[in-house]
GULOLO-664386 format. One line per field, with one value per residue (C-alpha): residue number from 1; residue in one letter; chain; x, y, z. Coordinates in steps of 0.2 Angstrom, whole numbers, plus 5000, padded with zeros to 4 digits. Layout:
BEGIN
loti: (NUM	...)
mipa: (a	...)
dose: (A	...)
x: (X	...)
y: (Y	...)
z: (Z	...)
***
This chain:
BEGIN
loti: (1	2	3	4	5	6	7	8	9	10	11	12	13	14	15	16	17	18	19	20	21	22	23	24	25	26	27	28	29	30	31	32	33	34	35	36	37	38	39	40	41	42	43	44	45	46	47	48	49	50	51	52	53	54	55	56	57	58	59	60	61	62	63	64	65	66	67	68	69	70	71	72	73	74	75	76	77	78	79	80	81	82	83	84	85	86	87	88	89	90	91	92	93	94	95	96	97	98	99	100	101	102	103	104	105	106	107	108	109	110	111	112	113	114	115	116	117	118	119	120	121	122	123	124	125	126	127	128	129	130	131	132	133	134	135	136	137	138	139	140	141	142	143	144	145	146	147	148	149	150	151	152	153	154	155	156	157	158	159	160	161	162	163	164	165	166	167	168	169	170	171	172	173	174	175	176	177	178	179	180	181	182	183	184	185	186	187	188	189	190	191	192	193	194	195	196	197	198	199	200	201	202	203	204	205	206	207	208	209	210	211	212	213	214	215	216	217	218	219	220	221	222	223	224	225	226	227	228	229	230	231	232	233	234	235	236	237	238	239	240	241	242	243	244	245	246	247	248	249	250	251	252	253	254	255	256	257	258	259	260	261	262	263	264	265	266	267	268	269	270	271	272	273	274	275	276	277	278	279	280	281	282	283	284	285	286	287	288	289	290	291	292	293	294	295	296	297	298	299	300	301	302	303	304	305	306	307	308	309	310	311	312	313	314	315	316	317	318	319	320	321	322	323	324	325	326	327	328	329	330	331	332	333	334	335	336	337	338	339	340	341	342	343	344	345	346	347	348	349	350	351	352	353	354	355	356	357	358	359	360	361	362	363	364	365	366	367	368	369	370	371	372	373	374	375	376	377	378	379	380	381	382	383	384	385	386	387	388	389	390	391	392	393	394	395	396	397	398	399	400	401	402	403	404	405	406	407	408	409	410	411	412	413	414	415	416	417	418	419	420	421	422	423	424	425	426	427	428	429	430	431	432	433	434	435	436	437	438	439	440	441	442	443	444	445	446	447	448	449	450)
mipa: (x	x	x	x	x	x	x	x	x	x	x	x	x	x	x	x	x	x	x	x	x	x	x	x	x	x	x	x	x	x	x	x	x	x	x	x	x	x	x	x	x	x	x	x	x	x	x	x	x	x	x	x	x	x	x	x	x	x	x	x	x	x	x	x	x	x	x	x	x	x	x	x	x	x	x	x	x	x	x	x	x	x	x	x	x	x	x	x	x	x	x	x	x	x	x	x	x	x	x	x	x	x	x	x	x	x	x	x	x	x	x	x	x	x	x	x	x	x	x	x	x	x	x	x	x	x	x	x	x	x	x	x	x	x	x	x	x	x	x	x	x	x	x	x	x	x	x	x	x	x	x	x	x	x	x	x	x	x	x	x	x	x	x	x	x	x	x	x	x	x	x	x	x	x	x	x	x	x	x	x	x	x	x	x	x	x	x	x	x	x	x	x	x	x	x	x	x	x	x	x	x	x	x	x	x	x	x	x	x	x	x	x	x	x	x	x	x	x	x	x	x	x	x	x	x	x	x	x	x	x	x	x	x	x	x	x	x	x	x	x	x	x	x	x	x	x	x	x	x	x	x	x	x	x	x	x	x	x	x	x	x	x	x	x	x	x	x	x	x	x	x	x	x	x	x	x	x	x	x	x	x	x	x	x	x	x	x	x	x	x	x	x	x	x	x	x	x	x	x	x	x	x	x	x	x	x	x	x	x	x	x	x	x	x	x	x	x	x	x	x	x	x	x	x	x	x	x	x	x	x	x	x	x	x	x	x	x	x	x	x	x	x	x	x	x	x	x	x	x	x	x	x	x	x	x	x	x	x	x	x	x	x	x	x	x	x	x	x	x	x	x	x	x	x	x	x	x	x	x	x	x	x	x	x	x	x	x	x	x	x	x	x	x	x	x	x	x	x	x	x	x	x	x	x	x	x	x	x	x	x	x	x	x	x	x	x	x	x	x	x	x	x	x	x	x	x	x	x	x	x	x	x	x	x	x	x	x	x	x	x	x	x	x	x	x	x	x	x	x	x)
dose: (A	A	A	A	A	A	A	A	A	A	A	A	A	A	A	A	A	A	A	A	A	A	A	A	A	A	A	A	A	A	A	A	A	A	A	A	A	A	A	A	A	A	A	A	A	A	A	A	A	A	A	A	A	A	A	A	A	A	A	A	A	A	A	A	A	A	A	A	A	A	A	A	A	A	A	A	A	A	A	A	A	A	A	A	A	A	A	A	A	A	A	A	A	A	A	A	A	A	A	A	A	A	A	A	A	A	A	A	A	A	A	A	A	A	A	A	A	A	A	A	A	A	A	A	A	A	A	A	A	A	A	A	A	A	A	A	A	A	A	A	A	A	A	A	A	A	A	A	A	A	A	A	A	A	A	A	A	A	A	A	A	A	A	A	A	A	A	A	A	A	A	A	A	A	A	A	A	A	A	A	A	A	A	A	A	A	A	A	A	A	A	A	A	A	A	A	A	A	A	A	A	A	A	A	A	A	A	A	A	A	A	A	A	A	A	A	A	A	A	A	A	A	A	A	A	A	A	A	A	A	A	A	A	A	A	A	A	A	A	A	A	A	A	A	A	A	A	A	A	A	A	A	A	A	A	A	A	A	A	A	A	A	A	A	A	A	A	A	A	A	A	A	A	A	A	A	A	A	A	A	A	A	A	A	A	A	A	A	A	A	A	A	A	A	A	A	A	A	A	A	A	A	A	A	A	A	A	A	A	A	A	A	A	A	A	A	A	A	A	A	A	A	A	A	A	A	A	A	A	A	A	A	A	A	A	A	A	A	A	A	A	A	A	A	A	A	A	A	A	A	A	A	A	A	A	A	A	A	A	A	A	A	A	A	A	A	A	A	A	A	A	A	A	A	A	A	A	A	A	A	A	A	A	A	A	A	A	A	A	A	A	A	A	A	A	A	A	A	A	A	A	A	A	A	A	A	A	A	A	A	A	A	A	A	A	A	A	A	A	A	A	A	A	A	A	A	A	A	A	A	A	A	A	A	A	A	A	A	A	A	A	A	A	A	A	A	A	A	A	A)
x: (4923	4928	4941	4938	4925	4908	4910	4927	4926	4930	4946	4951	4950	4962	4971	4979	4974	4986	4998	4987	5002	5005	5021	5019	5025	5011	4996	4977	4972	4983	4981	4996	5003	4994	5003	5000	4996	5011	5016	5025	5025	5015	5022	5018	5030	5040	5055	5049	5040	5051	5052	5032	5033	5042	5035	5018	5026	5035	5016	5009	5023	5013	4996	5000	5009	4994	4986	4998	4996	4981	4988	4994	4987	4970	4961	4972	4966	4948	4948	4961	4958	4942	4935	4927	4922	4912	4921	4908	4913	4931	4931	4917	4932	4935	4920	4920	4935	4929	4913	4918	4932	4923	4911	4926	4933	4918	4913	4931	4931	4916	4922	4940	4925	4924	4939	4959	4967	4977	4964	4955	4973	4975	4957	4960	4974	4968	4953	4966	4976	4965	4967	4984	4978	4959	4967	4982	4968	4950	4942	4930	4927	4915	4928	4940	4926	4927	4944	4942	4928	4939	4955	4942	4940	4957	4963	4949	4955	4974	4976	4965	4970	4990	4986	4976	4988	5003	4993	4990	5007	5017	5000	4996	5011	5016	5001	5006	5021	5014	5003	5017	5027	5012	5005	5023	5027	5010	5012	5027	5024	5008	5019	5034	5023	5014	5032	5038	5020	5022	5039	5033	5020	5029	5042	5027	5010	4998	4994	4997	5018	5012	5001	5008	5020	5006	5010	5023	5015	5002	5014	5023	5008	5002	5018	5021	5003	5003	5020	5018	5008	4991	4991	4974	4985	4990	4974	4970	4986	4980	4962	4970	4980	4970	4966	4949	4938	4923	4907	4894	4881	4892	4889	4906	4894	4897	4880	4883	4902	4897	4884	4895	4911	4901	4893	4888	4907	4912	4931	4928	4915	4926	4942	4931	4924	4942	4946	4932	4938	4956	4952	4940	4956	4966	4949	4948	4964	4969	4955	4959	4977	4982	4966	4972	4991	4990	4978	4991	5003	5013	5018	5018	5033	5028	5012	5019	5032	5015	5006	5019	5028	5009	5009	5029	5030	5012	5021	5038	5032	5021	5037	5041	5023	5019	5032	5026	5009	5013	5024	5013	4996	4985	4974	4988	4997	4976	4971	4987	4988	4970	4977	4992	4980	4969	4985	4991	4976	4973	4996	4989	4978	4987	5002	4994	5003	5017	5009	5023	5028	5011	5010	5026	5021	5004	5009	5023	5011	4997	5012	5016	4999	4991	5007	5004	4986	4985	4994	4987	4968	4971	4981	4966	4954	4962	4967	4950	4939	4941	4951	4937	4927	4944	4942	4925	4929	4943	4932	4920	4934	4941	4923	4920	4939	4938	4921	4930	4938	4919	4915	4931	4926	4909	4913	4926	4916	4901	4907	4920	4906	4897	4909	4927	4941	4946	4931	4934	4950	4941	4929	4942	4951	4934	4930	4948	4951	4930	4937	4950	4942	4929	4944	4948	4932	4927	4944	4950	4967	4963	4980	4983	5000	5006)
y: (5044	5034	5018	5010	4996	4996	4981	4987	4985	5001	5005	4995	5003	5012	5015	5031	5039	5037	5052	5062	5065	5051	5054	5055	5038	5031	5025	5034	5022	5013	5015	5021	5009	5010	5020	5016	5028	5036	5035	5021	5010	4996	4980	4961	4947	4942	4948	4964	4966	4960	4968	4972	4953	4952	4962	4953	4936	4943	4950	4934	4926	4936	4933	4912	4916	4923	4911	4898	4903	4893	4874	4867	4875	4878	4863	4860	4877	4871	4854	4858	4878	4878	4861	4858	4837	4840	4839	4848	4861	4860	4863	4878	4890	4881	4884	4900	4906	4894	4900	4919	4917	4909	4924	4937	4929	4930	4948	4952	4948	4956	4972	4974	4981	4996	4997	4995	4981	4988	4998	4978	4971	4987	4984	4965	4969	4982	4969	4956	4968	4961	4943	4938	4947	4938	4923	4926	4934	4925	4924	4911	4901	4913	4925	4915	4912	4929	4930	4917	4927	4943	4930	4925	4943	4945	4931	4930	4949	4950	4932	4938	4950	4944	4929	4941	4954	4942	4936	4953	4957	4942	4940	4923	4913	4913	4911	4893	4900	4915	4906	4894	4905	4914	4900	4894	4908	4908	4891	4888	4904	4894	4877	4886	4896	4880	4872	4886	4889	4871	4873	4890	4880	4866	4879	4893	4884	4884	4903	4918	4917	4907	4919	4936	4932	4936	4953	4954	4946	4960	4974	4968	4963	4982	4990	4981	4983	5001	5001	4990	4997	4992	4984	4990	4996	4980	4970	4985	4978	4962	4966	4977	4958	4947	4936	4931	4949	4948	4943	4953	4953	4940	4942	4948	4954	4942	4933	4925	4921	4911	4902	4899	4892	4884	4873	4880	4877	4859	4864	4878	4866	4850	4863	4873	4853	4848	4864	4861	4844	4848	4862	4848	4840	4854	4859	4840	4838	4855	4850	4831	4827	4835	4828	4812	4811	4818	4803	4792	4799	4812	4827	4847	4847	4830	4838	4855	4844	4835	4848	4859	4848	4847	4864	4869	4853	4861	4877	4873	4860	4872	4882	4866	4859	4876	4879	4861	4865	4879	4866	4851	4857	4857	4843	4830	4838	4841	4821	4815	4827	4822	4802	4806	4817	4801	4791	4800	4798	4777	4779	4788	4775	4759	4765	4772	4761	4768	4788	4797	4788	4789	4806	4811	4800	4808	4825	4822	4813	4828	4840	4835	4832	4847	4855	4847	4853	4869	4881	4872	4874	4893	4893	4883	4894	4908	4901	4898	4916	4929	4943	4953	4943	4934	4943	4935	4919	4917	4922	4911	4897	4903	4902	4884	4879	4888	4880	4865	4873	4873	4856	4848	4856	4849	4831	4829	4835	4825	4809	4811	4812	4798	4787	4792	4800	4786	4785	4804	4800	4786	4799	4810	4796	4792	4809	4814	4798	4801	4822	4817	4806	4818	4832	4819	4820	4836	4846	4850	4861	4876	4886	4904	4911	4929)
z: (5473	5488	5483	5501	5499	5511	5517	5525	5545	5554	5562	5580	5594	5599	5583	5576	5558	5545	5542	5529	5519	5504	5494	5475	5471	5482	5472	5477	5479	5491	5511	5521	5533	5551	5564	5583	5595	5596	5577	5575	5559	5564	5557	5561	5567	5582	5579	5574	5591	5602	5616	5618	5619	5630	5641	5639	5644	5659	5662	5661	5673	5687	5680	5682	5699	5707	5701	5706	5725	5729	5719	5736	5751	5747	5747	5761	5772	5767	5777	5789	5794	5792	5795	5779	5778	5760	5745	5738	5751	5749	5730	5730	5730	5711	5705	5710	5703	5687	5684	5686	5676	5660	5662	5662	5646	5638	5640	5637	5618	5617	5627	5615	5602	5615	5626	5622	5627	5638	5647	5650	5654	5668	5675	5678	5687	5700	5702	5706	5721	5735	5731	5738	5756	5758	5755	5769	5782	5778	5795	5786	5769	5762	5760	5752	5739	5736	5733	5722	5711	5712	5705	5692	5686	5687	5678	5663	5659	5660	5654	5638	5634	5636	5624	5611	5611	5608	5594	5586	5588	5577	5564	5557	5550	5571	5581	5587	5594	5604	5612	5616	5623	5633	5640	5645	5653	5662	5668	5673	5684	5691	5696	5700	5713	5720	5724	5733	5742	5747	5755	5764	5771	5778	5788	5792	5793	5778	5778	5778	5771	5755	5752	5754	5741	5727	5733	5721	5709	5708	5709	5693	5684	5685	5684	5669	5659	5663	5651	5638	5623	5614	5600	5590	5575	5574	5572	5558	5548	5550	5544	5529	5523	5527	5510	5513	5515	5528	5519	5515	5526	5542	5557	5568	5586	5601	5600	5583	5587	5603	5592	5578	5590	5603	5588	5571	5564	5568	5572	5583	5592	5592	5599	5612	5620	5619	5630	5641	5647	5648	5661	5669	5672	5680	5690	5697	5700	5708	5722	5721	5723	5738	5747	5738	5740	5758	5762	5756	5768	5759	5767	5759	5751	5740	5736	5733	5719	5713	5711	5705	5692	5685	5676	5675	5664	5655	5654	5645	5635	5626	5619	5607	5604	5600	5586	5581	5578	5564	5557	5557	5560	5574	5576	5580	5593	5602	5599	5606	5619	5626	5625	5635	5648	5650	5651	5667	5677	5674	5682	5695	5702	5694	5706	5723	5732	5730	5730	5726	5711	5706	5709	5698	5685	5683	5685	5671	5656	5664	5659	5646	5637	5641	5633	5617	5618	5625	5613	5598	5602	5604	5587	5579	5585	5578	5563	5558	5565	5555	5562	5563	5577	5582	5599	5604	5595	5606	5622	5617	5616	5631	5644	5636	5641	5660	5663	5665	5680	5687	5678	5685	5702	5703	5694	5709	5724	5720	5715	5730	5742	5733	5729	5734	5726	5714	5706	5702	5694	5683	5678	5672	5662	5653	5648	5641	5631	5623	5622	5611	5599	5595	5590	5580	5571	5572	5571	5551	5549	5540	5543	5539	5528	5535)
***
């Protein structure tokens, strides 16, 4: 008679059978500890899986630095190379690159059911080769859409599959943490990058330096994924502790999961809106402020501190706030964070007079509150999907939170072309401060013990 319950979800992908060999001592009844693919011990924590870690942050430095080469001379190369007047125009290479990407996270939880990890992470990165060159050598702005749904791609699968396999790998007592530290090492990446394409293009002209220098980042990013290894045998563990069993008869395939985090459970839905609007935010102003703050008479290399200062303070602030959130709980570090977000736009047009003043200051309390936010809306989505649809919960999370980039995109070129660029940073002010008061209503802490 077969001990292991029927309700007990089949292996991950991926993963290796346990040796068949059980010493004496071992009760029948009792599993063997998971083995990876190579026969390893699996075991959960950070400590414990260092070095894969650290591989997947130094893998997700290059997935934020190509990213990170469009922050300063895009929107720039779109009014000024290719004549665009339309903001509309000028930020279609966002919604692009914001639509296509949602889309990719999305399909992505739902593809883990069928393919490793790795193999997604490996894909997303041999999509993303073409990227840094269309963008140094577009003859026209249709192509650099297409870069930017070829980045999309890119960036929904190796960004993913980073933040999911970090979370596999250090299990529930740590998630805050690992997100921390991946999404710090993804952003700094992405403003470090948008300083130093900033100062390329002041001494080379706004393409195609700046932009060859993804290159590199690509090279890395596959170089690395094809080293690290998958971490299926790790979700397995997880599944074989966790306290609360599936139930009966639930639902884990991608369409119920969207329907259940987009609204049916009220802190997945009030964590996947709050995500939305903070990804409006970096979509308005990634197309806004160096339209804005050039207006005003700064030059690249003050943009390229604006608008890299933005997500380097996004990035290391999310180390702390991260760790904060598994001590504290989630939902205070999110309301805040939105508050602060909202905060740093009204600076940025109480102080335009003086722009780059304004500019800093924004950047700085955008930083900062998105830092507070970011890692603790992953962690809360995780905290409250079971780890047997975990995968499409977070994709689900994670198409709400980068349709903002499209949102932010669209918000910005309409209301530019309607009523100027202020009124788009008004905009943005109103939604964040109503974003973070419905997390306050909607969000519960529900955190899980390793």
């Amino acid at each position: 008679m077969k001990t292991t319950p029927a309700s007990a979800p089949p292996p991950a992908p991926g993963l290796s059978a346990a040796p068949s060999a059980v010493p004496s001592t071992t009760p029948a009844t009792e599993p063997a500890p998971p083995v990876d693919r190579s026969g390893r011990p699996v075991r959960l924590g950070l400590r414990e899986n260092w070095l894969q870690f650290t591989l997947l942050v130094v893998v997700n430095m290059a997935v934020g630095g190509l990213v990170g080469l469009e922050r300063t001379t895009v929107p720039l190369i779109g009014s000024e190379t290719f004549g665009l007047t339309s903001g509309l125009a000028v930020f279609s290479f966002i919604i692009a690159f914001g639509l296509t990407k949602a889309f990719t996270n999305l399909a992505a939880g739902a593809l883990t059911a069928r393919f490793r990890r790795k193999q997604l992470l490996v894909t997303g990165w041999l999509i993303g080769v073409p990227v840094p060159f269309l963008l140094a050598y577009a003859p026209s702005w249709n192509w650099i859409i297409a870069a930017n749904v070829l980045l999309g791609l890119n960036q929904g699968l190796t960004w993913s599959m980073t933040v999911n396999m970090k979370i596999d790998l250090v299990g529930p007592s740590r998630r805050g943490l690992a997100t921390g530290l991946n999404e710090a090492a993804g952003y700094t990446s992405v403003g470090v990058t948008a300083l130093v394409t900033g100062y390329l293009a002041t001494g080379y002209g706004l393409r195609p330096v700046p932009e060859l220098i993804g290159a590199v980042f690509v090279v890395a990013g596959l170089a690395l994924a094809l080293v690290v290894r998958d971490t299926s045998a790790h979700v397995a563990l997880e599944l074989a502790r966790h306290p609360k069993p599936l139930p009966e008869g639930e639902r884990t395939g991608l369409g119920a999961t969207f329907i259940r985090t987009s609204w049916r459970d009220r802190s997945l839905r009030g964590a996947s809106q709050a995500g939305l609007i903070n990804n409006l935010n970096d979509g308005l102003t990634w197309g806004v402020f160096p339209l804005l703050f050039t207006d005003r008479g700064l030059g690249l290399v003050a943009v390229g501190l604006i608008k890299g200062l933005y997500p380097i303070l996004w990035g290391l602030g999310q180390i702390p706030t991260g760790h904060l959130s598994d001590r504290f709980g989630r939902k205070p570090l999110i309301v805040t964070g939105m508050l602060v977000q909202a905060g740093g736009f009204v600076l940025a047009l109480a102080l335009l007079d003086h722009p780059l003043l304004a500019g800093v200051l924004s950047a700085v309390a955008l930083g900062l509150g998105t830092a507070m936010v970011y890692p603790a809306l992953i962690a809360s989505i995780s905290d409250h999907a079971h780890p047997a649809w975990r995968a499409n919960a977070l994709g689900t999370y994670r198409f709400w939170r980068d349709i903002g980039y499209a949102a932010g995109a669209l918000v910005a070129g309409v209301l530019a072309d309607l009523l100027g660029l202020n009124a788009t940073i008004v905009a943005a002010a109103v939604l964040t401060a109503g974003s973070g008061l419905l997390a306050a209503r909607w969000i519960t802490e529900h955190r899980a013990t390793a």
